[in-house]
Structures are given as structure tokens and as C-alpha cells.
C-alpha positions, 0 to 999 in steps of 0.5 A, spaced: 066 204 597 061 205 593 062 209 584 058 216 584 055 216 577 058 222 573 053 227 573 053 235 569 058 241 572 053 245 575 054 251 580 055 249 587 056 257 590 057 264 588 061 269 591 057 275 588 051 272 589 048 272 583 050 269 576 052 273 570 049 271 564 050 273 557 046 272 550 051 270 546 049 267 539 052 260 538 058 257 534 056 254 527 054 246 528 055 247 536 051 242 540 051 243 547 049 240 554 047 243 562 054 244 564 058 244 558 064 248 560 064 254 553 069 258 550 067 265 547 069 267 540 067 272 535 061 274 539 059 266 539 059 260 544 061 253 542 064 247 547 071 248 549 076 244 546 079 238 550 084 241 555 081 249 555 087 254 557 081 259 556 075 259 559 068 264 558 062 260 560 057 254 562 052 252 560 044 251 564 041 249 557 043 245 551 044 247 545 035 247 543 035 252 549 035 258 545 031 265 546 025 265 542 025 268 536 033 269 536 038 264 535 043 265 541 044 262 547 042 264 555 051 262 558 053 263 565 060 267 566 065 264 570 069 266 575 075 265 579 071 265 585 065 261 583 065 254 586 063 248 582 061 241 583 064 236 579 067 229 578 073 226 579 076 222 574 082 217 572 083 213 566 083 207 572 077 208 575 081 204 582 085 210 582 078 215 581 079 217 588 080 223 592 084 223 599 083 226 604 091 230 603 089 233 597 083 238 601 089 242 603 086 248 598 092 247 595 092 241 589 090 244 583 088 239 577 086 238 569 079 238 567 077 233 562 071 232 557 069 225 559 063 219 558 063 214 563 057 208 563 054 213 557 054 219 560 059 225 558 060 231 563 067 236 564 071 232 570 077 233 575 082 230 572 086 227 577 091 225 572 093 232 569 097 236 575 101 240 570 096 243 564 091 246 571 085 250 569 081 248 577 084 248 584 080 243 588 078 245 594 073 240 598 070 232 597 062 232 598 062 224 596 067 219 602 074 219 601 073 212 598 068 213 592 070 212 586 069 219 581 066 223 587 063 229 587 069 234 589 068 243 589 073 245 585 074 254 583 077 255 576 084 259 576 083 265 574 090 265 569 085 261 565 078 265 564 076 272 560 073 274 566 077 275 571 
């Protein structure tokens, strides 16, 4: 068994084949990271809040990542059929694992905003089966890793775009 480090939310596949970006001006005092998970707001981005019931965006840059000259940010939309690869997560990380009866494409899950061992990235949150944002789809890690890194597409109840 071994603990995968927790790394950034990143796309994994998309079925359109190509991402759609926008320019979009970022939220007063909004600081961001690769991989945030973002909420567009009057024609502004800033991180989503803690369990986000609407979703827009992720970001591929931090927040200094602006386009020269202007003050707005290059985000990636988020679609129902985009797959993403993202850690799983629980508060006892004996139980960060994800068995194999759960890859039946049908358990859906929670995301979180986590820090583990000093790194912060959006997670599958095993322990939230009720306030779902994600459909789990597939493990890339063994079956006995802690937080392994899973496939996850977003619901499309909880996105601007679909």
C-alpha cells in the first residue's frame, strides 16, 4: 500500500476535443492555484466556495497568470462530459481508499478544497454522499493506495455550462 501525494485537479479527457476557454476578469483579492475549481460572478472569477452547488470553471494558472496588459485570467470551462483526475479524500486517511465496488459508474461523491502534508487541491470527498457535485468513474492508483488518484466528470445539475 502505498499514500499518493495529493496533486492539482487537472483534465484527464475531453469529449469535445478541445477545451473552451474564456477571458474573464478575476474577483477583487481572488488568489488562485492550477486546478482551482472557480465560480463565475458578475463577469468575474474567484475560487469556489467550500462544497460549491455551482460550478463554471478551472483554472490551468494562478492567479499572476493574467493576460498582459489586462487584468483578467485565461479559465477553462467545465463540462458534464469532461473527465478529471483528482484525489480521493477522507478525514481518516486509513479509510482514504477506493474499492473496487465503487467503480460501477454509478457513486457519486462530494468535492472538497483540502491541504494534505502542505499541498491544497480540490478532492473527491469520500465521505460526503449526499451534497454531490462528481460521478466517480474510474482508480488510476491500486485499489489499496491512500488518496488515489480517481476519474471523476462533474454532474451536470451543478454546472453553468451544461
Amino acid at each position: 500500500m502505498a499514500t499518493q501525494a495529493l496533486r492539482q485537479l487537472r483534465l484527464f479527457k475531453t469529449a469535445a476535443g478541445s477545451q473552451e476557454c474564456d477571458k474573464i476578469a478575476l474577483a477583487t483579492g481572488a488568489t488562485m492555484i492550477p486546478g482551482d475549481i472557480l465560480l463565475k460572478t458578475d463577469n468575474k472569477v474567484d475560487i469556489a466556495g467550500a462544497d460549491p452547488s455551482v460550478i463554471s470553471y478551472y483554472s490551468q494558472g494562478t492567479s499572476t497568470d493574467v493576460v498582459p496588459g489586462e487584468t483578467k485570467l485565461v479559465v477553462t470551462r467545465i463540462h458534464s462530459s469532461d473527465q478529471f483526475a483528482i484525489n480521493a479524500y477522507h478525514t481518516t486517511a486509513a479509510n482514504a481508499t477506493v474499492p473496487d465496488t465503487a467503480l460501477d459508474g454509478q457513486a457519486n461523491y462530494g468535492i472538497a478544497r483540502q491541504t494534505v502534508s502542505g499541498v491544497t487541491a480540490w478532492v473527491l470527498d469520500l465521505e460526503d454522499t449526499s451534497a454531490t457535485r462528481v460521478r466517480l468513474l474510474e482508480r488510476l492508483d491500486p485499489a489499496a493506495d491512500l488518496y488515489p488518484r480517481c476519474v471523476v466528470q462533474f454532474l451536470p445539475a451543478n454546472l453553468t455550462f451544461d
